[in-house]
C-alpha positions in Angstrom: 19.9 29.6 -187.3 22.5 27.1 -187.1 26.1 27.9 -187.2 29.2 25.5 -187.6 32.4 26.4 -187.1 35.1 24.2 -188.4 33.1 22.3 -190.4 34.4 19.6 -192.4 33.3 16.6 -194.7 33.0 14.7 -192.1 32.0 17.3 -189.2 32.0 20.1 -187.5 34.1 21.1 -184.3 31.3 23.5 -183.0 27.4 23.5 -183.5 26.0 26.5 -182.2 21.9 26.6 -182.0 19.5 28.3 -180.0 22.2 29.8 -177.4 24.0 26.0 -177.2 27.4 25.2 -178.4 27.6 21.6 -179.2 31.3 20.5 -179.1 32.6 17.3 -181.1 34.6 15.0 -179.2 38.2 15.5 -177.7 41.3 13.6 -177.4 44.0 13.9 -175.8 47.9 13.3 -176.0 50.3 11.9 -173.5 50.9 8.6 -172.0 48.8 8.2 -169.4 45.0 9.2 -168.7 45.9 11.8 -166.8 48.4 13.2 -169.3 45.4 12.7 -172.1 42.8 14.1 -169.8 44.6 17.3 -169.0 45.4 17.8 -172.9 41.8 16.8 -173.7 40.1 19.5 -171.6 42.7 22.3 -172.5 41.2 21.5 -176.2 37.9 22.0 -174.7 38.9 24.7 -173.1 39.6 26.3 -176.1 36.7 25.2 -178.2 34.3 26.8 -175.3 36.0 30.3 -175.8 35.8 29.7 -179.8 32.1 29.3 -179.0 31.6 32.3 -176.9 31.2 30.0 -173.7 33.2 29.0 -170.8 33.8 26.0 -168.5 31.3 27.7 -165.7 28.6 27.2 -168.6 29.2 23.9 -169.2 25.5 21.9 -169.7 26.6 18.4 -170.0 29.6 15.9 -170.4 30.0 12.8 -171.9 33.6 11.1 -171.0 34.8 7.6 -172.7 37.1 5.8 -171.0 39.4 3.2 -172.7 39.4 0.9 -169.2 37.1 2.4 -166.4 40.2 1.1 -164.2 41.1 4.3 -165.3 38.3 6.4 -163.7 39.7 7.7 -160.4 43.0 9.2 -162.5 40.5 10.9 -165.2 38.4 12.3 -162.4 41.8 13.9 -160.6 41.8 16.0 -163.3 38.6 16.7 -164.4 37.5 17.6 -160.4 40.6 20.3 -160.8 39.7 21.6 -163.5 36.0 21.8 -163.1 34.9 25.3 -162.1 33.3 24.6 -158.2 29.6 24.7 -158.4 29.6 24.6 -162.1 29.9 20.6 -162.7 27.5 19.5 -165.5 25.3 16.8 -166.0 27.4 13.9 -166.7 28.3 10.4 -167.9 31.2 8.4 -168.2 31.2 4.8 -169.9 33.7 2.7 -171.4 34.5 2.5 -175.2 36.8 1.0 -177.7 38.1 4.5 -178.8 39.3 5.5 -182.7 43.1 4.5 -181.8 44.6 2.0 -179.5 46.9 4.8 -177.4 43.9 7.0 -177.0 42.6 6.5 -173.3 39.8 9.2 -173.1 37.5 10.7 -174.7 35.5 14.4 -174.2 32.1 15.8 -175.5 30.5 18.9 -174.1 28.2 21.0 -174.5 27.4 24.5 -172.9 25.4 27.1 -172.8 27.1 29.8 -175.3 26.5 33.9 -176.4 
């Protein structure tokens, strides 16, 4: 069974197959990355409990970066919020993102009830 949550014409926010929550992406607001960042993953955050998951169940992340020159700021954050020994498969690229102020972008998905 497949089951989307917030579904929309254009998409969903949550996927859930098999015992995996697929989350769409995440922005952020604020200024600077690490303002956007922080915003990003509290809306992840909250997406993972809508699923049934948590950040310790995290299976993979995909970030997008605006400017990788912002790397080292994103991962401040991310590293503090990341739950130690729970850090998922990940990648980080750099992307022309859906709106000139938006710096970074989010996708995760987890392992969810």
């Amino acid at each position: 069974m497949i089951d989307r949550i917030e579904t929309g014409a254009r998409m969903s926010k949550i996927v859930k197959h098999n015992g995996v929550a697929y989350l769409c992406g995440q922005v952020g607001a604020g200024d600077s990355v690490a303002e956007q960042t922080k915003d990003c993953l509290a809306r992840v955050e909250a997406l993972l409990e809508q699923a049934g998951s948590t950040p310790e169940r995290m299976l993979q992340a995909v970030i997008w970066l605006a400017d990788m020159a912002d790397f080292d700021e994103m991962n401040a954050v991310w590293d503090a919020w990341v739950p130690v020994g729970h850090a998922p498969a990940r990648a980080c690229g750099e992307a022309r993102l859906a709106r000139p102020e938006l710096k970074v972008e989010i996708i995760v998905t987890a392992a969810c009830d």
